[in-house]
VOVEXMI-328698 format. One record per residue: residue number from 1; x, y, z of N, C-alpha, C in turn; residue in three letters. Coordinates in pm, whole numbers. Layout:
<pt><seq>NUM</seq><n_xx>X</n_xx><n_yy>Y</n_yy><n_zz>Z</n_zz><ca_xx>X</ca_xx><ca_yy>Y</ca_yy><ca_zz>Z</ca_zz><c_xx>X</c_xx><c_yy>Y</c_yy><c_zz>Z</c_zz><type>ALA</type></pt>
...
***
This chain:
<pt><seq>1</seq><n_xx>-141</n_xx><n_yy>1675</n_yy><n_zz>1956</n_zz><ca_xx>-272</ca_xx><ca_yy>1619</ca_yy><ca_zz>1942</ca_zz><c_xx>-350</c_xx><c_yy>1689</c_yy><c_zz>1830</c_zz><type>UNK</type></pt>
<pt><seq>2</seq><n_xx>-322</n_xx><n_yy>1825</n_yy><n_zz>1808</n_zz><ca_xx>-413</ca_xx><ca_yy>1865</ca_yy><ca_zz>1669</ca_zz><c_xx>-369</c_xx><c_yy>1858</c_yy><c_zz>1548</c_zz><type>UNK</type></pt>
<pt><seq>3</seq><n_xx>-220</n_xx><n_yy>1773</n_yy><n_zz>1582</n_zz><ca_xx>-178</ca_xx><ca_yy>1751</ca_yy><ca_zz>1453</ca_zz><c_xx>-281</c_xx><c_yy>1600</c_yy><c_zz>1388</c_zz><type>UNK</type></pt>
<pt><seq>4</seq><n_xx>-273</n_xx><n_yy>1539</n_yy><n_zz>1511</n_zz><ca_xx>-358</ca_xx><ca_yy>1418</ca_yy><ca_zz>1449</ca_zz><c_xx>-493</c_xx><c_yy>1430</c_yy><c_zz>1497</c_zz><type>UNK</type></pt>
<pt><seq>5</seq><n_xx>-542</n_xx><n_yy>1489</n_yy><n_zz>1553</n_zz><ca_xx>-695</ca_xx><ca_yy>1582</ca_yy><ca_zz>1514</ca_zz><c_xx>-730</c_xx><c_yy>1597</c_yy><c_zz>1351</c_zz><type>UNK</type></pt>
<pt><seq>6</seq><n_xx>-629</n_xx><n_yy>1689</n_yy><n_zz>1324</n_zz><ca_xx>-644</ca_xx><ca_yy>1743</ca_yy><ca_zz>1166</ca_zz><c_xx>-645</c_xx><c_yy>1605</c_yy><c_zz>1105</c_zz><type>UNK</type></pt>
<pt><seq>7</seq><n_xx>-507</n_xx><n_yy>1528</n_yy><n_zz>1083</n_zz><ca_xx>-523</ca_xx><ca_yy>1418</ca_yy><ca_zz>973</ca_zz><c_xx>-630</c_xx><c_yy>1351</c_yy><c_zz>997</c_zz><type>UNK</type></pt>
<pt><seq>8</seq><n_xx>-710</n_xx><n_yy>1309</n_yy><n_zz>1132</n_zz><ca_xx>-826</ca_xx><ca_yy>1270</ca_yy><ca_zz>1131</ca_zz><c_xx>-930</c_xx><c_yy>1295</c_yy><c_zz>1075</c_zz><type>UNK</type></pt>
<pt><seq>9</seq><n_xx>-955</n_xx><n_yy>1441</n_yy><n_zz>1082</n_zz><ca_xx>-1023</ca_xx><ca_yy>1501</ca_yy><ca_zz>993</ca_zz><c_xx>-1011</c_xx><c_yy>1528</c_yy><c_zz>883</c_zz><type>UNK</type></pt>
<pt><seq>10</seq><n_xx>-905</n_xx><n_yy>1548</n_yy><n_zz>836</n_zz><ca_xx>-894</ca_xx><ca_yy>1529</ca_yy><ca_zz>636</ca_zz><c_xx>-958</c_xx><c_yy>1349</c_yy><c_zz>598</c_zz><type>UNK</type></pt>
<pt><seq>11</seq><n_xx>-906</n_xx><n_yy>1301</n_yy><n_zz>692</n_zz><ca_xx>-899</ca_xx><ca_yy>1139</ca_yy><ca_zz>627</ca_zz><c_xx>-1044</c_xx><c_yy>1064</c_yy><c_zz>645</c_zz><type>UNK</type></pt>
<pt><seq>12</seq><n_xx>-1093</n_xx><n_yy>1163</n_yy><n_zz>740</n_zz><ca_xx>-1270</ca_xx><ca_yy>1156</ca_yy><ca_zz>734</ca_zz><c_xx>-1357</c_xx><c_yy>1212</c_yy><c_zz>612</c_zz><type>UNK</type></pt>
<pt><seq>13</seq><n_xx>-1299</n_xx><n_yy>1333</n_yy><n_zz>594</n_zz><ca_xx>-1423</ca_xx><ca_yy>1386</ca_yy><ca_zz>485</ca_zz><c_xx>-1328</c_xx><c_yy>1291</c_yy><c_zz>365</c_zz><type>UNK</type></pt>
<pt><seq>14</seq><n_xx>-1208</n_xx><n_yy>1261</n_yy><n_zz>336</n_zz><ca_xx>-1161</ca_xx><ca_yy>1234</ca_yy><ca_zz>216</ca_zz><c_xx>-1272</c_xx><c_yy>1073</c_yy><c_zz>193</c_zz><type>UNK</type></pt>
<pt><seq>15</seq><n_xx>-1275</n_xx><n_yy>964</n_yy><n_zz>303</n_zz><ca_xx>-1328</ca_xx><ca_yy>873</ca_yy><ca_zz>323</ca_zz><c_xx>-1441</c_xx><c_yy>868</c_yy><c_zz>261</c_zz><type>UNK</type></pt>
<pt><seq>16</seq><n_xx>-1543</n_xx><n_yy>981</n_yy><n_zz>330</n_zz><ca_xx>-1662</ca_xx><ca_yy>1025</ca_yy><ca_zz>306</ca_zz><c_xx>-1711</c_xx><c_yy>1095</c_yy><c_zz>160</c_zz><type>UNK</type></pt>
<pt><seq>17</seq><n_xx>-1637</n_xx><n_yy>1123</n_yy><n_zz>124</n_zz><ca_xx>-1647</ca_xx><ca_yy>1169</ca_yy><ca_zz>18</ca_zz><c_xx>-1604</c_xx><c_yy>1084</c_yy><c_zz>-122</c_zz><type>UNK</type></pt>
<pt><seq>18</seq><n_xx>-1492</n_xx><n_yy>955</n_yy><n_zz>-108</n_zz><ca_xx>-1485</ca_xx><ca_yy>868</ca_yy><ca_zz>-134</ca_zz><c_xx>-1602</c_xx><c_yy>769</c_yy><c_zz>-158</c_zz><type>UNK</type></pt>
<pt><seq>19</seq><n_xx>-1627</n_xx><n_yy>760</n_yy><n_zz>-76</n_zz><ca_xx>-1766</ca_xx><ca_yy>632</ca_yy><ca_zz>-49</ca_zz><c_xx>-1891</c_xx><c_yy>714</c_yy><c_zz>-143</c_zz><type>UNK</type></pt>
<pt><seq>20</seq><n_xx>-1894</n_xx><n_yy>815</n_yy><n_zz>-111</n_zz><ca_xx>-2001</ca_xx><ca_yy>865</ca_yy><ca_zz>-134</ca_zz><c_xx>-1999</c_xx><c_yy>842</c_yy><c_zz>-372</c_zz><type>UNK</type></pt>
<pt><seq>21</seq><n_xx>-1835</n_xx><n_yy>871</n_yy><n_zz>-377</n_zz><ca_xx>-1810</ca_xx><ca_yy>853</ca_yy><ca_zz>-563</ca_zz><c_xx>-1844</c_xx><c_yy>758</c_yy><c_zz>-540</c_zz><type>UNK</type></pt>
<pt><seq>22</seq><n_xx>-1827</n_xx><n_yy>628</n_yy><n_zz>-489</n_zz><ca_xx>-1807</ca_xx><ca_yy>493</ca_yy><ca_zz>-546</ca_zz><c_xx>-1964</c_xx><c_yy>406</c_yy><c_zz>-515</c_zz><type>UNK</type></pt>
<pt><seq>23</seq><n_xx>-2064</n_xx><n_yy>503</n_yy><n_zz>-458</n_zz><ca_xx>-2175</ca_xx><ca_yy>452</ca_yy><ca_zz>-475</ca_zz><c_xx>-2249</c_xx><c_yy>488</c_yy><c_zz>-578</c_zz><type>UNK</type></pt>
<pt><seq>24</seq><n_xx>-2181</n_xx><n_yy>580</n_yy><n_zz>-612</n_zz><ca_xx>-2290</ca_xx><ca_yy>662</ca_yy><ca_zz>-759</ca_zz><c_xx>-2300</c_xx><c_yy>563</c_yy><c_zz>-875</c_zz><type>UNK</type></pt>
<pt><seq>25</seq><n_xx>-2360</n_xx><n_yy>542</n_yy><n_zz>-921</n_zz><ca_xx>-2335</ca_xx><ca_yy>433</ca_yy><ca_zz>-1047</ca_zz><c_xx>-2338</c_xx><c_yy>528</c_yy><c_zz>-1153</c_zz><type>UNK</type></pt>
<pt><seq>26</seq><n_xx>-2207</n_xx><n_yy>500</n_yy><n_zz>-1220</n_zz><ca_xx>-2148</ca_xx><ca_yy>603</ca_yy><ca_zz>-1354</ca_zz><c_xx>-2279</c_xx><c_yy>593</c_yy><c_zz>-1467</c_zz><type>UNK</type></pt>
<pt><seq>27</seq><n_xx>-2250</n_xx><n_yy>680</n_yy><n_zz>-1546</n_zz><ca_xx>-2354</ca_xx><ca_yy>621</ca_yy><ca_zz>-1672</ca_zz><c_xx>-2273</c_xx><c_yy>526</c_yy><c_zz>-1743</c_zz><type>UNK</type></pt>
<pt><seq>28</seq><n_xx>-2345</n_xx><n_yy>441</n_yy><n_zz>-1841</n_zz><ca_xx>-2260</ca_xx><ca_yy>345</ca_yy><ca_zz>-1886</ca_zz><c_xx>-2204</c_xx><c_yy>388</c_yy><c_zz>-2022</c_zz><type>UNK</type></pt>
<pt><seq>29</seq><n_xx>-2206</n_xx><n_yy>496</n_yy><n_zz>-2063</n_zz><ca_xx>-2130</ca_xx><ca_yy>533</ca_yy><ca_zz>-2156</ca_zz><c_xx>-2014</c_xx><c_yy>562</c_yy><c_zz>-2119</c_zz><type>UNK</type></pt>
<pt><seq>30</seq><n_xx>-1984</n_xx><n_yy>594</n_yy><n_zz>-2017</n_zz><ca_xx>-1832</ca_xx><ca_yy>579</ca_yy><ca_zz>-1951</ca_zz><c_xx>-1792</c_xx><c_yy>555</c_yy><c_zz>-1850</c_zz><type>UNK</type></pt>
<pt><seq>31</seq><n_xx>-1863</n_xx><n_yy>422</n_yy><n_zz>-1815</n_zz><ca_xx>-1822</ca_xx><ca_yy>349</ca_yy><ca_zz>-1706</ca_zz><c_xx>-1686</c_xx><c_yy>322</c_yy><c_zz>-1746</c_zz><type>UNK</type></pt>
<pt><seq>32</seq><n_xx>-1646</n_xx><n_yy>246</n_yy><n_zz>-1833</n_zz><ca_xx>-1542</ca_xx><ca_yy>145</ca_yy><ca_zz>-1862</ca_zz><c_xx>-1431</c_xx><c_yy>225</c_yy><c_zz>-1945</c_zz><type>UNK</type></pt>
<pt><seq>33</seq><n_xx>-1448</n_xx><n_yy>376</n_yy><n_zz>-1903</n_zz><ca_xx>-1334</ca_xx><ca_yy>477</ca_yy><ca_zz>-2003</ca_zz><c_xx>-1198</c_xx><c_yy>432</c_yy><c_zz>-1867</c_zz><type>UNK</type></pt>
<pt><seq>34</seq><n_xx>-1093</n_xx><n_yy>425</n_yy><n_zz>-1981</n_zz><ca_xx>-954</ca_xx><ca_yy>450</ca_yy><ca_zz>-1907</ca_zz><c_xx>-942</c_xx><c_yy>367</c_yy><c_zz>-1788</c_zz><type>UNK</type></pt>
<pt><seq>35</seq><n_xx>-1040</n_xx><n_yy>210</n_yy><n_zz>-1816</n_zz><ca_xx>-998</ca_xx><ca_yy>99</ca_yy><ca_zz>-1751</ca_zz><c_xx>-939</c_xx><c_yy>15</c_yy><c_zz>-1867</c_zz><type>UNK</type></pt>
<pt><seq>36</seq><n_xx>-774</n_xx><n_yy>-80</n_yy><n_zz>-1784</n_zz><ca_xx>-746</ca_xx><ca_yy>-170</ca_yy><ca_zz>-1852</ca_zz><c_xx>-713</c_xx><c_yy>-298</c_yy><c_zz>-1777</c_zz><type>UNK</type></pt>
<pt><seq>37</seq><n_xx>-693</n_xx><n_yy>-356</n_yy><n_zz>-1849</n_zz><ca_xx>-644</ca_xx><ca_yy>-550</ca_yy><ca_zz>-1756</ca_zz><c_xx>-515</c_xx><c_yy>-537</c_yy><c_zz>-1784</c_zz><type>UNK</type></pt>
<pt><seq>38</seq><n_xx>-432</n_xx><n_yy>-626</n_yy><n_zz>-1724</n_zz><ca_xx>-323</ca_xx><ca_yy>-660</ca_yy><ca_zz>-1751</ca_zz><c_xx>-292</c_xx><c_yy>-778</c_yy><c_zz>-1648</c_zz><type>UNK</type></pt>
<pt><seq>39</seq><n_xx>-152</n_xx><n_yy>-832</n_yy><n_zz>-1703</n_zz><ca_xx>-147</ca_xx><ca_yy>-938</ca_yy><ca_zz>-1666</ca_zz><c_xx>-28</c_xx><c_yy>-873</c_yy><c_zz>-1486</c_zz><type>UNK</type></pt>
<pt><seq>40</seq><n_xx>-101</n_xx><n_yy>-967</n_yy><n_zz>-1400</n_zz><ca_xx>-48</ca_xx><ca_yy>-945</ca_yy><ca_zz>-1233</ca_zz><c_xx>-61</c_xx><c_yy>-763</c_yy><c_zz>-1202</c_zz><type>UNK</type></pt>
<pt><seq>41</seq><n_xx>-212</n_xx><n_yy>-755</n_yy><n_zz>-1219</n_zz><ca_xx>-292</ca_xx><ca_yy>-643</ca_yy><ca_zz>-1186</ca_zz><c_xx>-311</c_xx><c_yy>-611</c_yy><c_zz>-1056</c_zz><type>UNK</type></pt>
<pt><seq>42</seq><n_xx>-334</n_xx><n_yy>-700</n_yy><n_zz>-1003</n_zz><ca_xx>-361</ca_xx><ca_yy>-731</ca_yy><ca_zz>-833</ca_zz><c_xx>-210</c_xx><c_yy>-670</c_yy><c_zz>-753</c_zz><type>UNK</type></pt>
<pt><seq>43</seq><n_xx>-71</n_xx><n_yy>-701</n_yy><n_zz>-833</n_zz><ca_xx>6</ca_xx><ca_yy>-667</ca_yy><ca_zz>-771</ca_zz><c_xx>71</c_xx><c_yy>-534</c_yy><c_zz>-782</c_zz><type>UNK</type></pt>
<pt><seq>44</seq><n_xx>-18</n_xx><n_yy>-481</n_yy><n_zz>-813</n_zz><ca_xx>26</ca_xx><ca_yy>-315</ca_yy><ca_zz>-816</ca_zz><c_xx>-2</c_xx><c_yy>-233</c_yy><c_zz>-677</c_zz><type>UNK</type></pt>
<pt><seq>45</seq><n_xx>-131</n_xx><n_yy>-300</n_yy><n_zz>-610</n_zz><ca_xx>-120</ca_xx><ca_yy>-209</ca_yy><ca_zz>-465</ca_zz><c_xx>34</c_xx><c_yy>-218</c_yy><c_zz>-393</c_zz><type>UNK</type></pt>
<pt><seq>46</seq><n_xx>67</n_xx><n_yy>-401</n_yy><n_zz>-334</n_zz><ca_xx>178</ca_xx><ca_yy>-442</ca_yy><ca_zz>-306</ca_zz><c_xx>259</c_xx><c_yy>-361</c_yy><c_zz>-359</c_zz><type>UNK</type></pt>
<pt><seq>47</seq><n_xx>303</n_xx><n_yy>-354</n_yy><n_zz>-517</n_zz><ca_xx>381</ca_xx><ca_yy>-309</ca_yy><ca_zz>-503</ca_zz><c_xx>424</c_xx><c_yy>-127</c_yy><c_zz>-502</c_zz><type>UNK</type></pt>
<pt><seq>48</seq><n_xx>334</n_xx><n_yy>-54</n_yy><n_zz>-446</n_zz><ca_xx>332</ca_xx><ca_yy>81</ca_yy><ca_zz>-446</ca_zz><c_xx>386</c_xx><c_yy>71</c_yy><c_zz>-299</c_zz><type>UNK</type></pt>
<pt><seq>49</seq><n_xx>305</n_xx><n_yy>27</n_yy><n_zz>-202</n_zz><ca_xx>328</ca_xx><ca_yy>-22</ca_yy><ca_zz>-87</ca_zz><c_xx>486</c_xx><c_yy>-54</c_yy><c_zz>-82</c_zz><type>UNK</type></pt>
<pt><seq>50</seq><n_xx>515</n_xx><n_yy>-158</n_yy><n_zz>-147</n_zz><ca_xx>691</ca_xx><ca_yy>-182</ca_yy><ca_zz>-148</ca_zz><c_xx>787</c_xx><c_yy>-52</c_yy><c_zz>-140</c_zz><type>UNK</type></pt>
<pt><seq>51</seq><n_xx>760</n_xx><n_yy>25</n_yy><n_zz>-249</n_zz><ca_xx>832</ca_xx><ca_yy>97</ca_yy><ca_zz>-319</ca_zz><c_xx>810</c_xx><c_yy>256</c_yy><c_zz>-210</c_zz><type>UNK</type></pt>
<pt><seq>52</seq><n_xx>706</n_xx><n_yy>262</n_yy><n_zz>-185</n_zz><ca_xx>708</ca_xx><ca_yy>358</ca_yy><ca_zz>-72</ca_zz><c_xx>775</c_xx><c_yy>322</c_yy><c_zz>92</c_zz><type>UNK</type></pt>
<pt><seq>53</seq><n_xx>751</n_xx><n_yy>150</n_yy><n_zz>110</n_zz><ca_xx>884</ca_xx><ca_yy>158</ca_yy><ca_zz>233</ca_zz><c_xx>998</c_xx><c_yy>150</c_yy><c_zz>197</c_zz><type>UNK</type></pt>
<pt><seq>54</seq><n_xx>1038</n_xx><n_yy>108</n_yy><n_zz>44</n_zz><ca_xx>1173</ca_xx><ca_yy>129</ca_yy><ca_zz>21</ca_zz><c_xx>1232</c_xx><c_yy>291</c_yy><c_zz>-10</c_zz><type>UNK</type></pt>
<pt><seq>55</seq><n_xx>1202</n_xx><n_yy>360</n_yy><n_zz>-49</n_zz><ca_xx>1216</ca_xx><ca_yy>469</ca_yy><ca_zz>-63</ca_zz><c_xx>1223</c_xx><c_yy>547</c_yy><c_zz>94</c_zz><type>UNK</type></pt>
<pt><seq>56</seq><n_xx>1118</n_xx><n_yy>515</n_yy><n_zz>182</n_zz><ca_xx>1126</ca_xx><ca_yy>560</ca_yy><ca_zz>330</ca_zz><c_xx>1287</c_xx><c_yy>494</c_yy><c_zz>380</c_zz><type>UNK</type></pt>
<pt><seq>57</seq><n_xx>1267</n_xx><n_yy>372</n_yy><n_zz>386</n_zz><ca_xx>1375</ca_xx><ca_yy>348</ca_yy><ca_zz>441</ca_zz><c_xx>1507</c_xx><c_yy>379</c_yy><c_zz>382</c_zz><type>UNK</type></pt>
<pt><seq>58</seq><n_xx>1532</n_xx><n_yy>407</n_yy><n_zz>247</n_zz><ca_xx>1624</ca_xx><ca_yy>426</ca_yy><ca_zz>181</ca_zz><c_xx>1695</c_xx><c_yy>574</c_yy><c_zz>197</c_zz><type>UNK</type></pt>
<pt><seq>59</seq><n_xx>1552</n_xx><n_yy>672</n_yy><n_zz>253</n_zz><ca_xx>1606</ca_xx><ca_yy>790</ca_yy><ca_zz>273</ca_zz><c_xx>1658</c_xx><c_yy>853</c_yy><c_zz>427</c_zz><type>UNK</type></pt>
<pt><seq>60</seq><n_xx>1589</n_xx><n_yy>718</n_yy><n_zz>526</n_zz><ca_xx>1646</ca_xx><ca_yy>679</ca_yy><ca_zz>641</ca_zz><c_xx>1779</c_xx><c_yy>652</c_yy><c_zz>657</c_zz><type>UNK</type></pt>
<pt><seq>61</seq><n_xx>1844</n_xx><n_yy>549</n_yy><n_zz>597</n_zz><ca_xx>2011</ca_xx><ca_yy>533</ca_yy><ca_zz>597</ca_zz><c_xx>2055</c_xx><c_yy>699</c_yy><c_zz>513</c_zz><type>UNK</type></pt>
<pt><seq>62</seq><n_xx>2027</n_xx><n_yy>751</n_yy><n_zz>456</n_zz><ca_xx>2102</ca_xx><ca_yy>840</ca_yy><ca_zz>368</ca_zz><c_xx>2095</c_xx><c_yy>1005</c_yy><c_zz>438</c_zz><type>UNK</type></pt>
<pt><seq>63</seq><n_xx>1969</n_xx><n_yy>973</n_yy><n_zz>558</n_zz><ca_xx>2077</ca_xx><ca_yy>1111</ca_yy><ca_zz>666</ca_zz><c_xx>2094</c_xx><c_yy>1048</c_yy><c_zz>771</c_zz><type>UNK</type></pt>
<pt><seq>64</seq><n_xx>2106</n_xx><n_yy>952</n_yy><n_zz>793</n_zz><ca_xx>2205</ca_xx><ca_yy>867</ca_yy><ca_zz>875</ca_zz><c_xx>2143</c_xx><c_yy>832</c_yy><c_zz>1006</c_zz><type>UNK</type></pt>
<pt><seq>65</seq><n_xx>2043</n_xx><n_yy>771</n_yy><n_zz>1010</n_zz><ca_xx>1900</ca_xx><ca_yy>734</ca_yy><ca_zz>1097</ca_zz><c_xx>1939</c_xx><c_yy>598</c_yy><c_zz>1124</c_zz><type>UNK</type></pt>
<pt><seq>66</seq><n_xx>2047</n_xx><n_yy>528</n_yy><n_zz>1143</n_zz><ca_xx>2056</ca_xx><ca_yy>338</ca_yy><ca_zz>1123</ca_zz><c_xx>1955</c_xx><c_yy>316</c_yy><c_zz>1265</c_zz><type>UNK</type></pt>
<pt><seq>67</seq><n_xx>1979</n_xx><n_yy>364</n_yy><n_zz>1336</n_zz><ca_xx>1857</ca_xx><ca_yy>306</ca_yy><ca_zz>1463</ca_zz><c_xx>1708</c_xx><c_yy>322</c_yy><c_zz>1403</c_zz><type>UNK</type></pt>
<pt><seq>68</seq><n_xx>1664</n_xx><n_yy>371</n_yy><n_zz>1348</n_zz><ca_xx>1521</ca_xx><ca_yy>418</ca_yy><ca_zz>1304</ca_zz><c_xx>1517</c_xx><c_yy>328</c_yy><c_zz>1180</c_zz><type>UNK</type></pt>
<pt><seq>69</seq><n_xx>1611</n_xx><n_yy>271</n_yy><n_zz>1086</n_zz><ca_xx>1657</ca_xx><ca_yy>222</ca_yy><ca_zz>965</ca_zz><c_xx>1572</c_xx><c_yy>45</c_yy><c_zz>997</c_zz><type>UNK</type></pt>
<pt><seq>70</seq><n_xx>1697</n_xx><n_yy>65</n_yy><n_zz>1046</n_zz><ca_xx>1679</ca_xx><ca_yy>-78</ca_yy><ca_zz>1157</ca_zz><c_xx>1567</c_xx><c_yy>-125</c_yy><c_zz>1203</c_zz><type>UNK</type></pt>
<pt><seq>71</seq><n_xx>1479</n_xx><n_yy>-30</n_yy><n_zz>1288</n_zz><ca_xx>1359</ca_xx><ca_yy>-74</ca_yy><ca_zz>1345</ca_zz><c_xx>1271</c_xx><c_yy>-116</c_yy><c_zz>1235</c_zz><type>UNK</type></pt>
<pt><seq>72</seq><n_xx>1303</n_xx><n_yy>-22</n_yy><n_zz>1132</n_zz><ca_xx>1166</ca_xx><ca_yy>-1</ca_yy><ca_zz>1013</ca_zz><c_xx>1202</c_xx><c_yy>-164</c_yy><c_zz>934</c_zz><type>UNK</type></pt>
<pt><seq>73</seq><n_xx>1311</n_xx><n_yy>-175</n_yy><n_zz>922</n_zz><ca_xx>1361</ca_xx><ca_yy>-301</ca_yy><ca_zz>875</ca_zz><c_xx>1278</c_xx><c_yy>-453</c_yy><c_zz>952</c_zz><type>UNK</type></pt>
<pt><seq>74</seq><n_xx>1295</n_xx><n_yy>-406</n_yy><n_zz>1110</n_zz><ca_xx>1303</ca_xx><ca_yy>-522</ca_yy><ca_zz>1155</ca_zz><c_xx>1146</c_xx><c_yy>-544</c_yy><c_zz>1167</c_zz><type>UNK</type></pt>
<pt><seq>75</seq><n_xx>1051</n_xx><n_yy>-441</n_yy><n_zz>1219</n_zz><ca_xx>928</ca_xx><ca_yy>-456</ca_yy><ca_zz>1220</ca_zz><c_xx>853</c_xx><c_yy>-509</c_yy><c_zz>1002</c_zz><type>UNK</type></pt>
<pt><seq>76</seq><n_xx>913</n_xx><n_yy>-516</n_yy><n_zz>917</n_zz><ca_xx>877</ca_xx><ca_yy>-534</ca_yy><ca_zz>847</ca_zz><c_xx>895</c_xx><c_yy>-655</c_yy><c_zz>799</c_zz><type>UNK</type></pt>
<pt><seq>77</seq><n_xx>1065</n_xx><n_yy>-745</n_yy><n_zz>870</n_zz><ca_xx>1099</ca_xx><ca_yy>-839</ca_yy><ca_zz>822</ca_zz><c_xx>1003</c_xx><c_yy>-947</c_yy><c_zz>841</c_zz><type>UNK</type></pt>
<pt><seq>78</seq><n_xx>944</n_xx><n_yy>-983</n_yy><n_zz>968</n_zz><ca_xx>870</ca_xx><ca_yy>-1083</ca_yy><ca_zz>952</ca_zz><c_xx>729</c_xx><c_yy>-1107</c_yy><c_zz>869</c_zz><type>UNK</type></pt>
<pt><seq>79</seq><n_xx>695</n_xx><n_yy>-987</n_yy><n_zz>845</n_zz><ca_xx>592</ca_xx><ca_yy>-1008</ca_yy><ca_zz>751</ca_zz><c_xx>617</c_xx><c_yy>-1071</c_yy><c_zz>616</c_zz><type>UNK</type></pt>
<pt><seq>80</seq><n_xx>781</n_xx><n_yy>-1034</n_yy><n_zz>568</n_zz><ca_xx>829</ca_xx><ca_yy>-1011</ca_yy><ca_zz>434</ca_zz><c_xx>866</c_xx><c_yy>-1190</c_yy><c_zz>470</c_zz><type>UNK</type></pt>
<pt><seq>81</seq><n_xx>924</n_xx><n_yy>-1251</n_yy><n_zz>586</n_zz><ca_xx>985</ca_xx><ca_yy>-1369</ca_yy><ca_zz>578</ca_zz><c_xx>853</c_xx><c_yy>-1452</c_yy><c_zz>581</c_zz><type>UNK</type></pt>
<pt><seq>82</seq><n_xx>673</n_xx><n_yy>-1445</n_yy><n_zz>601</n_zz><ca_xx>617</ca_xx><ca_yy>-1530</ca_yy><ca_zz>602</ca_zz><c_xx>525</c_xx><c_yy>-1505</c_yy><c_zz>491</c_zz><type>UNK</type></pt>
<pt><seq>83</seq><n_xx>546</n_xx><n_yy>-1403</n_yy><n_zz>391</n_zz><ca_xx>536</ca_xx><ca_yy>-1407</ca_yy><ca_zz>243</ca_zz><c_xx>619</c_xx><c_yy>-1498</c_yy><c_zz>182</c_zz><type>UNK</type></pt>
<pt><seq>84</seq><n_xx>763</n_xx><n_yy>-1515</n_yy><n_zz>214</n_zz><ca_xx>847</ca_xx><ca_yy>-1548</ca_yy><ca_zz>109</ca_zz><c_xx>816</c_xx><c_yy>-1728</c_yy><c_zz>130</c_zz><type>UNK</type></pt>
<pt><seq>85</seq><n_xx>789</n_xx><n_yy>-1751</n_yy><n_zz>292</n_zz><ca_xx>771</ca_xx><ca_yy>-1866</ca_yy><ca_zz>325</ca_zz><c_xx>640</c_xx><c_yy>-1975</c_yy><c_zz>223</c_zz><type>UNK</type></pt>
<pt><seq>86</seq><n_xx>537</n_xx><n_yy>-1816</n_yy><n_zz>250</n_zz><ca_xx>369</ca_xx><ca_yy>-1904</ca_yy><ca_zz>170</ca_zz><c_xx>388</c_xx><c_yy>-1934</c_yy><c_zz>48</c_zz><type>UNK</type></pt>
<pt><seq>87</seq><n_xx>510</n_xx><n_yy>-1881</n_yy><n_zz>-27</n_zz><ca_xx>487</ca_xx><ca_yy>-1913</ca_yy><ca_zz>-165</ca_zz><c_xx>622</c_xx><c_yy>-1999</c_yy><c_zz>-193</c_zz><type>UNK</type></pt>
<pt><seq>88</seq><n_xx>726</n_xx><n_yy>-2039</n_yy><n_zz>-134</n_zz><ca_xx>823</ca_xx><ca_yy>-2128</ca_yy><ca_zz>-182</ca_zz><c_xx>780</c_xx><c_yy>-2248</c_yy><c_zz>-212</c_zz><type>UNK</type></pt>
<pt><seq>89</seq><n_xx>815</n_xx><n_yy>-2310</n_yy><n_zz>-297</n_zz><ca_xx>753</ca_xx><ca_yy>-2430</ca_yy><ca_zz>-364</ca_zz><c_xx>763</c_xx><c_yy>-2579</c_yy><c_zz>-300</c_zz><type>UNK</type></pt>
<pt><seq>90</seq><n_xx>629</n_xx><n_yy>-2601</n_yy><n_zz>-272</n_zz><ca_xx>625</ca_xx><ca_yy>-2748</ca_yy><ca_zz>-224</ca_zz><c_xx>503</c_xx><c_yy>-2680</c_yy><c_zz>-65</c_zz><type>UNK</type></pt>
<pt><seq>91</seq><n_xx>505</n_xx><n_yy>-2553</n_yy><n_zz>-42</n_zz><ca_xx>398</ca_xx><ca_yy>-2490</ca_yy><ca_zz>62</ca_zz><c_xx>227</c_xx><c_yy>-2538</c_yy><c_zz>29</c_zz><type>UNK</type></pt>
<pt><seq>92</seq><n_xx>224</n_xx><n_yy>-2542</n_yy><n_zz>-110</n_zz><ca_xx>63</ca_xx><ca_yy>-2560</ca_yy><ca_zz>-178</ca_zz><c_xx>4</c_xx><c_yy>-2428</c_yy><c_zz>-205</c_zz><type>UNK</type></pt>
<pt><seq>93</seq><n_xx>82</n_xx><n_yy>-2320</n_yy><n_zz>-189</n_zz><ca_xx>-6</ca_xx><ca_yy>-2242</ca_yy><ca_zz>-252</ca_zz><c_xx>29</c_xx><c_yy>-2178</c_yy><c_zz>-383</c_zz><type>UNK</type></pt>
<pt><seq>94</seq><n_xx>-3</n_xx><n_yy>-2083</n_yy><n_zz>-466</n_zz><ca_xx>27</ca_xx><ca_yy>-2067</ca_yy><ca_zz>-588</ca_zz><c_xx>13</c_xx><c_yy>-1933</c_yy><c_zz>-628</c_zz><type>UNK</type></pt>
<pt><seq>95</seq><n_xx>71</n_xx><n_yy>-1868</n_yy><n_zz>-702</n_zz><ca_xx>68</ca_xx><ca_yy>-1713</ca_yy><ca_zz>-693</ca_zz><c_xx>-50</c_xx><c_yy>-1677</c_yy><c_zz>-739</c_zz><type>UNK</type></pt>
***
């Protein structure tokens, strides 16, 4: 329990302290330093997100966890099968 006491508490002040930058309004001489656009910008959270359960799970099979492998697999598949579903063509929606 004070293990997740603690992360509670880091993930509070980090929060808090968070909120607290993102209300400040920058000066505008460098608001807009070391921002850029690019094209499928949006899909960079997704895919950090991806790449961190693949890497979890990847290091799951490789000390030899297939029950734990598995679960992580299976609790993820249906999310991943009603992504793949919303966007196959002829659904109406559009990336």
């Amino acid at each position: 329990m004070s293990n997740f006491a603690g992360w509670f508490l880091v993930a509070l002040i980090l929060i808090l302290a968070l909120q607290y930058l993102a209300s400040a309004p920058a000066p505008a001489h460098i608001r807009d330093w070391g921002r850029r656009t690019f094209p499928c910008q949006a899909l960079l959270g997704p895919a950090l997100y991806l790449g961190i359960l693949g890497f979890n799970l990847g290091m799951t099979f490789l000390i030899g966890e297939t029950r734990l492998e598995w679960a992580g697999v299976f609790i993820f598949l249906p999310f991943l099968t009603w992504l793949g579903l919303k966007h196959l063509p002829g659904s109406g929606q559009v990336w």
